[in-house]
N, C-alpha and C positions, 0 to 999 in steps of 0.2 A: 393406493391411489389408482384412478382406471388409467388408462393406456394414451398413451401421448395423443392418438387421431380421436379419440373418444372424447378429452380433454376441451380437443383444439374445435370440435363439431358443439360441445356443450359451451365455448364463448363464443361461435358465429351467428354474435348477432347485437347488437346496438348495447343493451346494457351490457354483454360478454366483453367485447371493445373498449366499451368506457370503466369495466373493471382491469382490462387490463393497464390501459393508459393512465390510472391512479398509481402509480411508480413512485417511489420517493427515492431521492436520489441527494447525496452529498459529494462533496469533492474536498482532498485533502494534498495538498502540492507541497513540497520540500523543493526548497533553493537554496546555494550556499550565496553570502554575499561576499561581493571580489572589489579589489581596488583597482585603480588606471592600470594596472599591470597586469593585471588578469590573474592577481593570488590570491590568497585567503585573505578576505578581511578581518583582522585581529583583535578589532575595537569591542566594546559589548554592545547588546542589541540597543540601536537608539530609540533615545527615550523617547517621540515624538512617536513611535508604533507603542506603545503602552507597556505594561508589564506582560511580559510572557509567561508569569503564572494564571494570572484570570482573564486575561483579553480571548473572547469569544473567536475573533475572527484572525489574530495576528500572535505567531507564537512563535516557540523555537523548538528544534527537535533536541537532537544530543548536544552541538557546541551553539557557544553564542554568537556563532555566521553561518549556522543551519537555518532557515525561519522557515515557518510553515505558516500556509494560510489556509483558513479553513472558510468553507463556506455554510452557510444554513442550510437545513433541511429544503428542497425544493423539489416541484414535480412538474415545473417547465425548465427545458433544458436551455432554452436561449435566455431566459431570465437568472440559472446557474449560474452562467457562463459569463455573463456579463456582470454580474454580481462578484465573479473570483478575479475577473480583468478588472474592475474599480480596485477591489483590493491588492492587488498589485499596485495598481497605479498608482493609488496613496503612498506605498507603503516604498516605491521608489522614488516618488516626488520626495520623502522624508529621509531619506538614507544616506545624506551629505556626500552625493555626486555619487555614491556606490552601488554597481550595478548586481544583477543578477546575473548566475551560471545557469545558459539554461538547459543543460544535460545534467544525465543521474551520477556518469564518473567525475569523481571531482576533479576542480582544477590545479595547477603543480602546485604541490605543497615541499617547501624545500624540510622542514624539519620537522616529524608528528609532535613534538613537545610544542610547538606553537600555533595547533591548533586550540582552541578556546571551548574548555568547559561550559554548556550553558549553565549561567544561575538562573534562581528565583528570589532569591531573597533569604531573610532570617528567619520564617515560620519553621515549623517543624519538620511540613506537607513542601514546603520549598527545600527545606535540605536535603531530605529524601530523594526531592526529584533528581538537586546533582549529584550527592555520591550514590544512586543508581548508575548517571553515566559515567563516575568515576570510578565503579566495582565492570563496567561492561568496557573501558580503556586497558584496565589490567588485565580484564581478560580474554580481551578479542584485538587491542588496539586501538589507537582515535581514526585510523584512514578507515577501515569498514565503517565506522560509523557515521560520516561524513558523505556517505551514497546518498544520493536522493531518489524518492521515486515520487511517486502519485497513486495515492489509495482514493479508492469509490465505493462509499457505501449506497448500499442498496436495499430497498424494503419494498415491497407491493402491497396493492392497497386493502383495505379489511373487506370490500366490497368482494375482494377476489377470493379472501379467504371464505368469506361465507358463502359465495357459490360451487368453490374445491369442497369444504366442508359437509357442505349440505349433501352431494354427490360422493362422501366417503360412505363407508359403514358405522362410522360412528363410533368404533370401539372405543377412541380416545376420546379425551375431554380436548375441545377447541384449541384450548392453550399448549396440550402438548399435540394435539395433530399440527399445528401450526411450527411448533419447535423440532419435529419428525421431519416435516417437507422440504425447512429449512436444511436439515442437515441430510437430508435426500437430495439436495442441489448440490450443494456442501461438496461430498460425493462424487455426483458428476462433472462438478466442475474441475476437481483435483483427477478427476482420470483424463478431464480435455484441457486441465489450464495451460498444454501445452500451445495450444490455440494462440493466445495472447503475447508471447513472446514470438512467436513467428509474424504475426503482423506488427504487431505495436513492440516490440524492443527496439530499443536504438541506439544499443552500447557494447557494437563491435568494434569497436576499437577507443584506447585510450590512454592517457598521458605514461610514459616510463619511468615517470617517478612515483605513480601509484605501488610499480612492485619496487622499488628498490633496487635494481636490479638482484632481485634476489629470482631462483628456481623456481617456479609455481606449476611447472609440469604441464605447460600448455606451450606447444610448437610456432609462437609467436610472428608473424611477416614485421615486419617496419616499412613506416615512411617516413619521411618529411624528416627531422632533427631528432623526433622523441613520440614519435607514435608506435604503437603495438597495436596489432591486430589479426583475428583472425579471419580468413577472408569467408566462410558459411558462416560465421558466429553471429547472435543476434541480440543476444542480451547477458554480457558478460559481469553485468549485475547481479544477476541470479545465477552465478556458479559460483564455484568452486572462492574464487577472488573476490564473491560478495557477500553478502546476508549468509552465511555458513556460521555453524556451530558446532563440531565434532562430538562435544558433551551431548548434542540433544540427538543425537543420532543411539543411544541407547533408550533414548524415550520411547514407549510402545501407547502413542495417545491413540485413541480409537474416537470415528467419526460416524460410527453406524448407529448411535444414541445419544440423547444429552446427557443422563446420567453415564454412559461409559465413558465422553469426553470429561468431564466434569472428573470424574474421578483418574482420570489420567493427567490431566492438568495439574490435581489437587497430591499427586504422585510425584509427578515432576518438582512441583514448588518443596517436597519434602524430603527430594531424594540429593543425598549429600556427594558431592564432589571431591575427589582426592586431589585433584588438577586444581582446582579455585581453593581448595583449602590452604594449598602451598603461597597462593599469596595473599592469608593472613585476610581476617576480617576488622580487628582494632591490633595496630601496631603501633608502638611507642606514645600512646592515647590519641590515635588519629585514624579515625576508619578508613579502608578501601573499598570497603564495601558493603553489602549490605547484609550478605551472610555467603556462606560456602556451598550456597547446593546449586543442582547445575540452574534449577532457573534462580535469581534473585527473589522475582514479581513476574507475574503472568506474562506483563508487557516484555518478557525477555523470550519467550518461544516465538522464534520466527518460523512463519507459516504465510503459505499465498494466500490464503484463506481464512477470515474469521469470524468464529458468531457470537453477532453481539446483542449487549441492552443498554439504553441508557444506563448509568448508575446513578444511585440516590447518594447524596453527603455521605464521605467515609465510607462505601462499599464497596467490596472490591468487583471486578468483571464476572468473577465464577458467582459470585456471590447474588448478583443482578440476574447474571442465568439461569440461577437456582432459584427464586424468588418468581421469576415472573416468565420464563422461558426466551426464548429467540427472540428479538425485535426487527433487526435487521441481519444484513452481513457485509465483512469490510473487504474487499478484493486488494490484494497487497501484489500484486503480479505484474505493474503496469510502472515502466518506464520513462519517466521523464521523455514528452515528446519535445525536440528540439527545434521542430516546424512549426511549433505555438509558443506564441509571446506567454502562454500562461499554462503550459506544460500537458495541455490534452485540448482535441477541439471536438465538435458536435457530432463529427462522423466517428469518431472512437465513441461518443459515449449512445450514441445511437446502435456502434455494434454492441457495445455491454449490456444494453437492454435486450436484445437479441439473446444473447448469449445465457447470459444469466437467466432470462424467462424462458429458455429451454431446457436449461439445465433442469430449472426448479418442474418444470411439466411432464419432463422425461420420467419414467418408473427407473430409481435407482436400486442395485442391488447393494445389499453389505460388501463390506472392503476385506478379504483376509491379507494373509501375508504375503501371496505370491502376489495380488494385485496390487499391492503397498510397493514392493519392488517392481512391479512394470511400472506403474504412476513415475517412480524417482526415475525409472532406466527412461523411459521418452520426453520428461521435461530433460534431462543434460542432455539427453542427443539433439532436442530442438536449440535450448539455449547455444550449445557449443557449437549445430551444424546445422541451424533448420534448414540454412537454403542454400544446402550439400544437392542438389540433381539426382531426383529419384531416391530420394531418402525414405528408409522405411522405420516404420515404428511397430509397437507389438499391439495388438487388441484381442484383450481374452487369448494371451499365449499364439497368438497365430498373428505374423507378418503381413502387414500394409501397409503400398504406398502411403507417404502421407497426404502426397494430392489427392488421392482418392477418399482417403478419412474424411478429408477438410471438406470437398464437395459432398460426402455423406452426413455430413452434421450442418450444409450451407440449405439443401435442398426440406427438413423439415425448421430451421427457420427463418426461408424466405416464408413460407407460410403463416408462420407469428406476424412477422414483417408485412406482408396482406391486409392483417385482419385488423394491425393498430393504425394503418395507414387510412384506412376509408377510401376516401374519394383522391387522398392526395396519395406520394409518395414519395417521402420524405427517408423511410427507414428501408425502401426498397433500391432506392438510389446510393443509399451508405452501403448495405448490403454488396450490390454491385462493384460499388467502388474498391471493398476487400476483396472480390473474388477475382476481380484484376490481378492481384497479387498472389494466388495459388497458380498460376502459371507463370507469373512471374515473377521472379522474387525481389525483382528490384522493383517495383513496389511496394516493398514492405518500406517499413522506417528504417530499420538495418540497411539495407539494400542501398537502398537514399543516402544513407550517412555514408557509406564509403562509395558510393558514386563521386559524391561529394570531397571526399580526402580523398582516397588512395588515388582517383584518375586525376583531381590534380595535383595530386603529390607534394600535398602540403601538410603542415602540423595539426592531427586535432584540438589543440590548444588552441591553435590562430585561428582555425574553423571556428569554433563558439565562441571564440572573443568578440569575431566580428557578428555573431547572432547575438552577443550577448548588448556590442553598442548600438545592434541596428532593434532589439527590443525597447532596450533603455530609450532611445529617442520616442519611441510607438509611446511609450508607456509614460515618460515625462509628458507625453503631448496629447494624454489619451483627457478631452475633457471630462472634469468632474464637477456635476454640481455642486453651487453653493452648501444646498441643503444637506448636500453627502458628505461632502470634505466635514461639513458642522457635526454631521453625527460621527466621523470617524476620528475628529478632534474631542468629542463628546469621552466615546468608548475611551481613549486611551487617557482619556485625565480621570474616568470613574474608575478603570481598572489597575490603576496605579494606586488612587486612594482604597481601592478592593484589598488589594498587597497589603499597604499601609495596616489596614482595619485587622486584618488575619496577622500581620506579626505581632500588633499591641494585644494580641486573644491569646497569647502562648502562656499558660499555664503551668507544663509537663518540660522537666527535660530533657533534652533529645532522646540517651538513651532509653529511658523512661518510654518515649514515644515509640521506641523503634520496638520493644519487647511487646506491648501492648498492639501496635501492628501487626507483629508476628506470631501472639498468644495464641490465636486459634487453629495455625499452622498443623497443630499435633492430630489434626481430626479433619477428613475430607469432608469436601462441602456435596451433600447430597441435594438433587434436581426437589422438589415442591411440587408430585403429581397433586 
């Protein structure tokens, strides 16, 4: 690919612009639902939000008081946005008085056995989904899984690819220069996704009965009755205490190609476990899981980053890869903001467009192993200390501030930021607004959050309770057209009878289903140049 200023002079100009500003953009938010008391709701997902197997826009993650709501593919962002605030709004006007948590640490949970399994139902494709989350309870716990974040997938538009393309050498065919570029951002984003948990984390601190009081090796502050915190910490989501998996730290997946990911994936799914084997995949004719190797299914490597494709009926993600190459990518790095009624607002996702179109423009080099261990060593030092005073990180082996990084990756793109802006400035103004924040760290959302607790030296629990009854009112009262409420009363009676349609199709018996699932396991899935 040519050189970022080469790039950036080949789209300065009216179609360049309007190829960039074709962006497609998706939004994916996780909430637990909580009772008057600010616990875990225990009920199963209500039936007025539809089935959580087929509802498009209304789902569940791991337990059934996890929900996720998803939004459609969209490439205006105020039309996004207001699209994912309706869905919300339905989706608490229906939840018999039960509100939303709306940060990523969960709320007190007094006993992890009462947390709640999600189901799907009696198909095959529904059992699978729960004892997957009942093979990842046994072997991670139900409190990790009970985190919430906000994933963003992102695609740009084909307009843009055929002007990068046209401008390549050509060596590749379209489809893999296009799946190349992707994982060329891919790349860069994993050497800077430190970036994003330095502005946008917002889970320095959090409930005491998250750890049990058990030892987790982190030099903890307290406030108020039962908060834990650490005072630089920014996103204690993403350490050590969140999305972690010790098995997958032997995984050596590689991100410099699709066929080398693809084959590390297709590694990982085959490579067997001594630790999950001990607890048993059918015991006493009752599964816990869904086999013994360290991933189950794909969907079990946690990673900030992933490249995806739609899937066709019955394919799996590698297999969508291999077929038709990169479509989009899902950014998994992004904490539950606690400042929005609906978990991210238009100036975060104004800097993602920022971020992510420089990533993608930037020339990435290949990842080896020392650069694999700096990526890990400066996401924990930002997670556990980003706004530590004069903190340094590593780049290419050699020590820098990280104010100074942050202003060297702000200054090529405000210039992105210029050139999508036109006449207005909408993305220059966002821009600004996070650079407020590299000199000060309390402007981060971290910062905010224990501005928030620790100066008034209250409970983080009582903090969100009260954001969580002052959204609930926003959001009971957010109006919803006639016409919308019809279609979302619509969706959730078709996708019920969806469930319905796919259990009376079961043909195969479970086991039967599961071996057939996993038949082609013995052979990696190779890329479709």
């Amino acid at each position: 690919m040519n050189s970022f200023n080469e790039i950036i002079e080949l789209l300065s100009n009216g179609e360049g612009r309007e190829s960039l500003l074709g962006m497609l953009r998706g939004i994916e938010r996780e909430a637990l639902r909580i009772d008057d008391s600010g616990q875990l709701a225990k009920d199963g997902h209500p039936e007025k939000l539809g089935s959580a197997l087929t509802h498009s826009r209304i789902t569940t993650d791991y337990s059934e008081s996890l929900l996720e709501f998803i939004t459609p593919v969209n490439t205006n962002i105020d039309t996004l946005l207001e699209g994912l605030t309706q869905t919300h709004a339905y989706s608490v006007k229906n939840m018999n008085g039960q509100s939303l948590w709306p940060v990523s640490m969960p709320c007190y949970v007094g006993d992890e056995k009462d947390i709640p399994i999600a189901r799907y139902g009696s198909s095959n494709n529904g059992k699978m989904k729960t004892l997957y989350r009942q093979g990842l309870t046994h072997r991670y716990g139900p409190l990790m899984q009970i985190i919430a974040g906000v994933h963003f997938n992102f695609s740009v538009s084909e307009k843009l690819w055929d002007s990068l393309y046209e401008n390549s050498d050509k060596s590749l065919s379209r489809q893999d220069f296009i799946s190349e570029s992707y994982f060329g951002m891919i790349r860069n984003y994993r050497r800077l996704v430190w970036v994003l948990p330095y502005f946008f984390g917002s889970s320095p601190a959090l409930c005491s009965s998250f750890v049990k009081g058990q030892s987790v090796g982190f030099d903890f502050k307290k406030t108020g009755k039962g908060t834990l915190y650490l005072p630089y910490a920014t996103s204690l989501r993403m350490s050590d205490l969140g999305y972690t998996n010790k098995e997958q730290e032997q995984l050596n997946i590689s991100y410099n190609s699709l066929p080398e990911y693809l084959a590390g994936v297709g590694e990982a799914i085959r490579m067997p476990s001594a630790s999950f084997a001990k607890i048993g995949v059918k015991v006493d004719g009752e599964y816990r899981q869904l086999n013994s190797n360290v991933l189950q299914i794909e969907n079990e490597f946690y990673s900030p980053i992933r490249a995806k494709r739609v899937a066709k009926s019955g394919e799996k993600p590698s297999e969508a890869l291999a077929r038709a190459g990169v479509e989009y990518i899902e950014v998994r790095a992004l904490d539950v903001n606690p400042y929005s009624p609906i978990g991210i607002d238009a100036s975060q996702v104004k800097f993602l467009d920022l971020f992510l179109l420089y990533c993608l423009l930037l020339s990435s080099e290949k990842t080896d192993a020392a650069a694999e261990v700096e990526i890990a060593a400066n996401l924990k030092a930002v997670v556990l200390e980003g706004r530590k005073p004069g903190l340094e990180l590593s780049r290419n082996g050699q020590q820098i501030a990280m104010s100074e990084w942050l202003n060297d990756i702000f200054e090529p793109m405000s210039r992105i930021a210029k050139l999508l802006d036109g006449e207005s400035s909408q993305y220059q103004d966002a821009l600004t607004e996070w650079h407020a924040a590299i000199n000060d760290s309390n402007k981060t959302l971290s910062g905010r959050v224990l501005e928030d607790v620790v100066n008034q030296g209250i409970d983080h629990g009582a903090w969100v309770k009260q954001l969580s009854q002052q959204y609930h009112q926003y959001l009971t009262h957010y109006p919803l057209s006639d016409a919308a409420i019809k279609e979302y009363e619509t969706e959730a009676e078709q996708s019920i009878q969806q469930q319905h349609d796919v259990e009376a199709q079961v043909t195969v018996g479970f086991d039967e289903f599961l071996a057939d699932y996993f038949a082609d396991l013995a052979e990696p899935v190779a890329a479709v140049n």
